[in-house]
C-alpha positions in Angstrom: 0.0 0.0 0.0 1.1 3.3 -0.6 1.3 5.8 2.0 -1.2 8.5 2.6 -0.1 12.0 1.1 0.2 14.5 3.6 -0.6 18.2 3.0 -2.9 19.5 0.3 -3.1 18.8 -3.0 -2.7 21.3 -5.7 -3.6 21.2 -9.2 -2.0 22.9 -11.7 -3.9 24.5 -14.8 -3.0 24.3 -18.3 -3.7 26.6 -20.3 -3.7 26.2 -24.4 -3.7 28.8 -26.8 -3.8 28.4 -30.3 -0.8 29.8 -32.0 0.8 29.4 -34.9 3.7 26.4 -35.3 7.3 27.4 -36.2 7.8 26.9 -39.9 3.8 27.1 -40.8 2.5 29.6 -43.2 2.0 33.5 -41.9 -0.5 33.2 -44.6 -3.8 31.7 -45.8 -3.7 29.8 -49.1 -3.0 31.9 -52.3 -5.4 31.2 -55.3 -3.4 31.4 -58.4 -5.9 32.1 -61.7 -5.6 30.2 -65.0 -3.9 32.8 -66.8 -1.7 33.3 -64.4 -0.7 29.4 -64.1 -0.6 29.1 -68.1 1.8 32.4 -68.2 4.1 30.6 -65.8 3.8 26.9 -67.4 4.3 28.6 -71.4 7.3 30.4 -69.2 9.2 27.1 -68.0 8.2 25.7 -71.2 11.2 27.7 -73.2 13.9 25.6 -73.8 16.9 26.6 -71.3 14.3 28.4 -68.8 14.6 27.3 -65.1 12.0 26.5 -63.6 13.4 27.2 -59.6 14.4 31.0 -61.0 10.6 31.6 -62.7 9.2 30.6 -59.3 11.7 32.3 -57.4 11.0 35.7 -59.6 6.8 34.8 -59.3 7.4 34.3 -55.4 6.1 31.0 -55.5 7.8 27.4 -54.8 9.6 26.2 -57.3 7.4 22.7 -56.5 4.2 24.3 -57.0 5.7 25.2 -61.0 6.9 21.9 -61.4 3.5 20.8 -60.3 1.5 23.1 -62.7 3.9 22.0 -65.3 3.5 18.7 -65.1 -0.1 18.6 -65.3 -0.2 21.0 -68.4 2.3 18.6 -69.8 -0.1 15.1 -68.8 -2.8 16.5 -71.0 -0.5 16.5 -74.2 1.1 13.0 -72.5 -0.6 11.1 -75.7 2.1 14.1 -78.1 5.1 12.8 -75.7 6.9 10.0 -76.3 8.9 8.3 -73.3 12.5 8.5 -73.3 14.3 5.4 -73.2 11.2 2.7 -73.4 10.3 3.2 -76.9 12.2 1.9 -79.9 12.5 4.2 -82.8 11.5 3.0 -86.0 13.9 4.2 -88.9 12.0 6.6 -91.9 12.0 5.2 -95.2 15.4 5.9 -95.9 16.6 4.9 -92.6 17.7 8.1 -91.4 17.7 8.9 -87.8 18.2 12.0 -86.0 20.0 11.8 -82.4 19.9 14.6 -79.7 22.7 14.0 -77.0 21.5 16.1 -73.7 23.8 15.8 -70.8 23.6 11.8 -70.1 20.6 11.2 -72.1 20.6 10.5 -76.0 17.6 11.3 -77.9 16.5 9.1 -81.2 14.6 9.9 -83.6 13.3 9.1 -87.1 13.9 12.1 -89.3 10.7 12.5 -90.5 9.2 13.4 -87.1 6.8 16.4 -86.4 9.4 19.2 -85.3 6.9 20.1 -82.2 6.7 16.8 -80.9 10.8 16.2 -81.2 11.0 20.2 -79.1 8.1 18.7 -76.2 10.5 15.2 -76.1 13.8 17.6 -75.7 12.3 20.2 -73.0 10.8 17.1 -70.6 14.4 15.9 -70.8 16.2 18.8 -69.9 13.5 19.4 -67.3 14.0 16.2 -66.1 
């Protein structure tokens, strides 16, 4: 058995206040229109752009671009061909055009639609 407790006992109140947590936002959401997301998307789109400096100059995070990016560029995914699990088939005469982008090479036939080669080469170099 435990011994009896002499003296009073005292309680002690706690008191909680809603604050905000160290490292959350100072601000509520921000609503970004569609013109404003399809600026920045045709933006990162250019060949040599960078993405982390368009968001940085926006004042946005850079993961929030790559995000809008990426789902402008899953509704043209049936225009993009994946790198590296296709096989290219040679044109008529055979030709075949190769692209050599840091580690990654590029193939393609030379007949193909000049639109669809510049998609293939920006998701690589934004890869």
């Amino acid at each position: 058995m435990s011994a009896p407790s002499s003296g009073t006992r005292t309680f002690h109140m706690i008191e909680a206040v809603a604050d905000r947590f160290e490292g959350a936002p100072r601000q509520l959401r921000r609503r970004w229109s569609d013109d404003f997301k399809a600026r920045a998307v045709a933006e990162a789109l250019e060949p040599g752009s960078s993405v982390s400096a368009i968001a940085r100059r926006l004042d946005i995070h850079p993961s929030q671009l790559f995000g809008w990016r990426r789902a402008a560029l899953g509704s043209h995914k049936e225009n993009i061909a994946p790198i590296g699990h296709k096989a290219v088939t040679p044109s008529a005469d055979g030709a075949i055009i190769e692209v050599l982008i840091g580690d990654v090479v590029v193939r393609a036939p030379a007949d193909v639609d000049e639109a669809h080669l510049q998609r293939v080469i920006r998701a690589v170099r934004s890869a």
